[in-house]
C-alpha positions as CSV (number, residue, x, y, z in Angstrom):
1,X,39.5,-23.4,-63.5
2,X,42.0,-23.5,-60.6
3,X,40.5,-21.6,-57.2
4,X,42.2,-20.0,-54.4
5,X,40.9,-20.7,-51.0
6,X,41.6,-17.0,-50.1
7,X,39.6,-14.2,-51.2
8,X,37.2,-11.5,-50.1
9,X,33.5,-10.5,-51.2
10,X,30.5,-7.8,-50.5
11,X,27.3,-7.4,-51.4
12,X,24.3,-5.7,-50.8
13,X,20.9,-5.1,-51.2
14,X,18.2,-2.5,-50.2
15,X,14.5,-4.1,-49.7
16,X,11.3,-2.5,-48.4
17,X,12.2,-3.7,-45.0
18,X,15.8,-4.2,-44.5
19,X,18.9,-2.3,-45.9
20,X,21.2,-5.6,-46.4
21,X,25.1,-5.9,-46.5
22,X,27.2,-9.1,-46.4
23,X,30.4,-9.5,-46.0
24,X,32.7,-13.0,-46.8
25,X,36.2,-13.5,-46.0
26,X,37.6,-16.9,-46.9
27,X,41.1,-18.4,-46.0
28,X,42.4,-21.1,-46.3
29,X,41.6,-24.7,-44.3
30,X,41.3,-28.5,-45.0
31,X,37.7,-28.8,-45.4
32,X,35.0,-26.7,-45.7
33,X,33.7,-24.4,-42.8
34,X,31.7,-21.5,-42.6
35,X,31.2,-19.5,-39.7
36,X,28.1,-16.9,-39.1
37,X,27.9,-13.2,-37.7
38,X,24.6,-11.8,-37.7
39,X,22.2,-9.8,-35.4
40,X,21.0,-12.5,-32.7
41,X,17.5,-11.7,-33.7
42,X,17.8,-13.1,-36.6
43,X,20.1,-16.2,-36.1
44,X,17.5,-18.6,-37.2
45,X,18.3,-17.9,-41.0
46,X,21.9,-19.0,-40.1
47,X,21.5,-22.6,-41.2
48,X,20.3,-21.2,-44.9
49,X,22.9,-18.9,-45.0
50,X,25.4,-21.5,-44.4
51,X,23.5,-24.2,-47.1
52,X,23.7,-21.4,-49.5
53,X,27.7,-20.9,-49.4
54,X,28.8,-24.5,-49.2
55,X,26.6,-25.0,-52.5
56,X,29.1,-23.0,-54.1
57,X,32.2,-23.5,-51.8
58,X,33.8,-27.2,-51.6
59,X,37.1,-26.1,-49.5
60,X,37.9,-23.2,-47.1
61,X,37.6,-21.2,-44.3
62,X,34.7,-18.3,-44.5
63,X,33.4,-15.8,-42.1
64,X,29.9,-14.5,-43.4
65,X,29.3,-11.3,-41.6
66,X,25.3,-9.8,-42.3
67,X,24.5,-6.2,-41.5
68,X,20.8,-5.6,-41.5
69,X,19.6,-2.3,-41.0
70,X,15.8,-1.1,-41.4
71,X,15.1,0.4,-44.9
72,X,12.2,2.6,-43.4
73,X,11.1,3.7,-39.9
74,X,10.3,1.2,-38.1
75,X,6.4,0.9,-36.3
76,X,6.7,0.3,-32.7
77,X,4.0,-0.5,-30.2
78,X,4.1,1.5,-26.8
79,X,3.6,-0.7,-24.2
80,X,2.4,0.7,-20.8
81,X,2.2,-1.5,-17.4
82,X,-1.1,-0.3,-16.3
83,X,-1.0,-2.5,-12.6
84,X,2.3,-2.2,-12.2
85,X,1.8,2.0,-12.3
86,X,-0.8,0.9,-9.7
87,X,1.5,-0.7,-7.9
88,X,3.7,1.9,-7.7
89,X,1.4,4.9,-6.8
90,X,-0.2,2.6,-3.9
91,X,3.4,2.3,-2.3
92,X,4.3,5.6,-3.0
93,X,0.7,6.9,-1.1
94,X,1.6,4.3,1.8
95,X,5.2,5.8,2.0
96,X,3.9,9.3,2.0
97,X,1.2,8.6,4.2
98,X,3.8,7.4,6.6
99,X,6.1,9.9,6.3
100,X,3.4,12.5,6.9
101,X,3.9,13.9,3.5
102,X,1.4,15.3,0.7
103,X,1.2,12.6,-2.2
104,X,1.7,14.6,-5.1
105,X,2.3,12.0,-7.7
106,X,2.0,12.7,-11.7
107,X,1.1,10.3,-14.0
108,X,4.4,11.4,-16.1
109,X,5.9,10.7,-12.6
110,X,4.7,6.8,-13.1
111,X,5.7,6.7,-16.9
112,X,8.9,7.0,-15.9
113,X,9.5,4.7,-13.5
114,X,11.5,1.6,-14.6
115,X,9.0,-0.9,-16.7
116,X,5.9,1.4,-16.4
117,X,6.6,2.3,-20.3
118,X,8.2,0.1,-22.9
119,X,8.6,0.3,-26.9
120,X,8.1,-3.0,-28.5
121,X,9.7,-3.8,-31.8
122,X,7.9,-5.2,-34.4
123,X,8.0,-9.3,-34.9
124,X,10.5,-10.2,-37.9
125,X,9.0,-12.3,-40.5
126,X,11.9,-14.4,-41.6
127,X,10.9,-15.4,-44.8
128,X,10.9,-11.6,-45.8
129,X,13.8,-10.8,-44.6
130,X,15.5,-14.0,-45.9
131,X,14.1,-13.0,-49.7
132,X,16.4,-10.1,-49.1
133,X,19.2,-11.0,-47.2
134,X,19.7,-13.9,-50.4
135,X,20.0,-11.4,-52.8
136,X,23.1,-9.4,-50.7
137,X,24.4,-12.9,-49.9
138,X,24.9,-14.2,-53.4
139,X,26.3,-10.8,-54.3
140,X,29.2,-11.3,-52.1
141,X,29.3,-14.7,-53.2
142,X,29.7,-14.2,-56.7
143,X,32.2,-11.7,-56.0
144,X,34.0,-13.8,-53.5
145,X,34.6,-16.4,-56.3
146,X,35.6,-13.7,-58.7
147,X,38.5,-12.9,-56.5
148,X,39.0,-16.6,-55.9
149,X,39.0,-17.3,-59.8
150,X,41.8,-14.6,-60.1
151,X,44.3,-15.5,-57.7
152,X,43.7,-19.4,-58.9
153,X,44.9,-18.3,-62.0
154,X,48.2,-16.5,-60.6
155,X,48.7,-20.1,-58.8
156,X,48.2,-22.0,-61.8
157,X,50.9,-19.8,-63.5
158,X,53.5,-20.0,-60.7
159,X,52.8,-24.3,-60.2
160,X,53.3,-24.7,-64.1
161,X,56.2,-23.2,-64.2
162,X,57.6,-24.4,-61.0
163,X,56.8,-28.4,-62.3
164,X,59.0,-27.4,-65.7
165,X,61.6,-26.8,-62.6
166,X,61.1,-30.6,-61.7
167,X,61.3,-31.3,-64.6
168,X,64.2,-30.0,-65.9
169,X,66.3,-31.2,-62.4
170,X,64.5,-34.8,-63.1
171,X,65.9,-34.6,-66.7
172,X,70.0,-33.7,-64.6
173,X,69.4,-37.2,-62.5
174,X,68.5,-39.3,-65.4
175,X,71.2,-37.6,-67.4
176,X,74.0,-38.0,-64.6
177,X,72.4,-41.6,-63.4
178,X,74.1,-43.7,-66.2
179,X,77.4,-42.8,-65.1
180,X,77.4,-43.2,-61.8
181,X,77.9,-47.1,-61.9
182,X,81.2,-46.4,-64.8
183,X,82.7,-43.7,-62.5
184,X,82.2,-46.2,-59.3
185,X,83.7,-49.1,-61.5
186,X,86.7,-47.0,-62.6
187,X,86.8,-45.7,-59.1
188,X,87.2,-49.7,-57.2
189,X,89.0,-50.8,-60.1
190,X,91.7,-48.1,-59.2
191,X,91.1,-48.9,-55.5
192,X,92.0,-52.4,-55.7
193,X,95.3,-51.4,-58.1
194,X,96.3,-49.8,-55.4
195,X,96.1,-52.2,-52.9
196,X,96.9,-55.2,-55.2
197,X,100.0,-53.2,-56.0
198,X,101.4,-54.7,-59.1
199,X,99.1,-57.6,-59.1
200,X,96.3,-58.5,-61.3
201,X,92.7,-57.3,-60.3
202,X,90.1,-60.3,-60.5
203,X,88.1,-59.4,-63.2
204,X,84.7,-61.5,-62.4
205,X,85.2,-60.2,-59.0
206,X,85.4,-56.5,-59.9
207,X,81.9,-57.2,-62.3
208,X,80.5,-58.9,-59.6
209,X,80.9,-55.8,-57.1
210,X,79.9,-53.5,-59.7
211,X,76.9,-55.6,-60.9
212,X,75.6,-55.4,-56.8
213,X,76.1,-51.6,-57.1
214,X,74.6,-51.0,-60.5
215,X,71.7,-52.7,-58.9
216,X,71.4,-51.0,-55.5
217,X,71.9,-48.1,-57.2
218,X,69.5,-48.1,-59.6
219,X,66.7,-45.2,-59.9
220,X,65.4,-46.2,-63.2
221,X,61.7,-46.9,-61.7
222,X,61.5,-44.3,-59.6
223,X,62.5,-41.7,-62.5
224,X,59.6,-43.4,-64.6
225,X,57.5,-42.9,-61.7
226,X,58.7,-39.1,-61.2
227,X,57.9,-38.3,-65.1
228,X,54.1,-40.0,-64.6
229,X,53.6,-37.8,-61.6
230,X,54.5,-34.8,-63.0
231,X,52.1,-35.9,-66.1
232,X,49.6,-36.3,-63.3
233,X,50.0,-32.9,-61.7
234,X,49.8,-30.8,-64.9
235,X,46.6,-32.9,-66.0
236,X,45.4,-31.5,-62.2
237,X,46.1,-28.5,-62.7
238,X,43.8,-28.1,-66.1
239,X,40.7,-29.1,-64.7
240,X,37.7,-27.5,-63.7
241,X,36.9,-28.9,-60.5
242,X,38.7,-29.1,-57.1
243,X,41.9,-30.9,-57.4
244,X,43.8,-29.6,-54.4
245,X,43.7,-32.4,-52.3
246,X,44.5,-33.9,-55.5
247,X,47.7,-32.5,-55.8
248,X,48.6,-32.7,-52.3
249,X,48.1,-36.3,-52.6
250,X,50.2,-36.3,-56.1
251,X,53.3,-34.4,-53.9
252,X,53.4,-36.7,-51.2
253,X,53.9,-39.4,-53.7
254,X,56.5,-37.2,-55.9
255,X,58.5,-36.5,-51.9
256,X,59.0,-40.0,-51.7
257,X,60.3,-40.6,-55.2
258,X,62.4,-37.9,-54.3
259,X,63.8,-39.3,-51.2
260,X,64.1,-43.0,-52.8
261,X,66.1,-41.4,-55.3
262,X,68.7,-39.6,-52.7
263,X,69.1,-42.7,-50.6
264,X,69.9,-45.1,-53.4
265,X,72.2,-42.8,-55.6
266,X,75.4,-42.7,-54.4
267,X,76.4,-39.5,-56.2
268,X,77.3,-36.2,-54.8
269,X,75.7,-34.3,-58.0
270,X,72.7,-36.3,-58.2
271,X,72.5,-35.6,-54.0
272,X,72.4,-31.8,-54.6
273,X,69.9,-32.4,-57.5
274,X,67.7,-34.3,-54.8
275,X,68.1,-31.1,-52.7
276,X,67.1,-28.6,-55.4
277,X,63.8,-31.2,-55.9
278,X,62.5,-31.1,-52.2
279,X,63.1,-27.4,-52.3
280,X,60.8,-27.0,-55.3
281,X,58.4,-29.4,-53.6
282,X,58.3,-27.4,-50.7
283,X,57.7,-24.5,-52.0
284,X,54.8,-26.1,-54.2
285,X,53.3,-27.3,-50.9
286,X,53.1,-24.2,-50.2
287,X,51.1,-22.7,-52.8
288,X,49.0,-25.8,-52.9
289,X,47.5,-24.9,-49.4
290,X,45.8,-22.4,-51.3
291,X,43.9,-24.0,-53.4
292,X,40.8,-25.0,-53.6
């Protein structure tokens, strides 16, 4: 099934100690690369997270952003700096002492000096929050590739019908492309009546010019080659796996049948068909950036 490289997906999932959402947002890009916005404390499950979408994602740019919040209330540890209280009630008596003032100091009047008293979060196992932070992130994932699955589809739809567009324009060239050599014949014999006046034209000669022309201006190979590549990109654009840099590969190759074809026929329909091609080409190019 064709994929867009553009999509969006969400999960979540609420453990016993975390409250998990992820968010993915993917765009488009050569290769694959995935970028990682999580709570610092927990960056060391980056890597896993990153393993985890690229077994599922060959192409693309994503930005994985994880919201962990605590499911329950969390236990923390009140930590109190017992010397350096000390070490602030002995300066405090000094500088009392010295001032010839009474040393009234509270012990509340200690807690609150900076760094007396501290709350200390709990450590994070990372294996527990990893079982599930998973669950949230393959969520989003699946959802990501659902939304990735549709739009493919839309391209498909558009690219199949643009190549009957190549088609058809391919089909005007080979059409018109037999009659360019007996319009150019007609054309020189009817040049040289004119300047031979009355006179005989040289027969041999004139199929000796048009003979050179018929064969400089032949486009018989590169219309076979046209009609394969077009084979080629519909076959592409059935399959299951990731054909885009498949394709992009197959429209380089169509471009420069394309441009053979406009620099060897000399034909001023045929010319404008050329045109009409490379338009349709670019616009494929287009699409084809988004696909997977």
């Amino acid at each position: 099934m064709l994929k867009s490289m553009t999509g969006f997906g969400r999960g979540n999932y609420l453990g016993k100690l975390k409250q998990v959402t992820v968010e993915i947002k993917a765009t488009n890009h050569r290769f694959a690369e995935v970028q990682v916005k999580l709570p610092r404390q927990f960056t060391a499950l980056e890597e896993r997270i990153k393993r985890e979408v690229l077994q599922q994602i060959s192409r693309g740019h994503l930005e994985v952003f994880v919201k962990l919040e605590d499911a329950g209330q969390p236990v923390r540890e009140l930590q109190v700096d017992k010397a350096l209280a000390l070490a602030y009630y002995k300066e405090l008596k000094e500088l009392a002492e010295a001032a010839g003032l009474p040393c009234e100091v509270r012990v509340i009047d200690l807690a609150v000096l900076p760094e007396v008293c501290q709350l200390k979060e709990p450590e994070e196992n990372m294996e527990l929050i990893w079982a599930e932070l998973l669950p949230a992130l393959q969520d989003a994932l699946a959802n990501l590739l659902e939304m990735r699955r549709l739009e493919g589809q839309k391209l498909k739809e558009d690219l199949v019908s643009r190549v009957a567009v190549l088609r058809e324009l391919r089909g005007k060239i080979a059409a018109k492309s037999p009659l360019v050599v007996r319009l150019y014949r007609e054309r020189l014999a009817t040049r040289l009546q004119e300047l031979l006046e009355e006179g005989a034209v040289d027969e041999t000669r004139l199929a000796m010019e048009v003979a050179i022309f018929a064969d400089r201006a032949n486009i018989d190979e590169e219309l076979v080659r046209l009609e394969s590549h077009f084979a080629q990109l519909e076959q592409n654009l059935q399959e299951e796996n990731q054909v885009g840099r498949k394709i992009d590969f197959l429209l380089q190759e169509i471009n420069r049948e394309v441009n053979t074809i406009g620099s060897k026929a000399n034909d001023l329909e045929i010319t404008q068909t050329v045109v009409q091609l490379k338009s349709e080409l670019e616009k494929i190019r287009e699409q084809v950036q988004n696909i997977e």
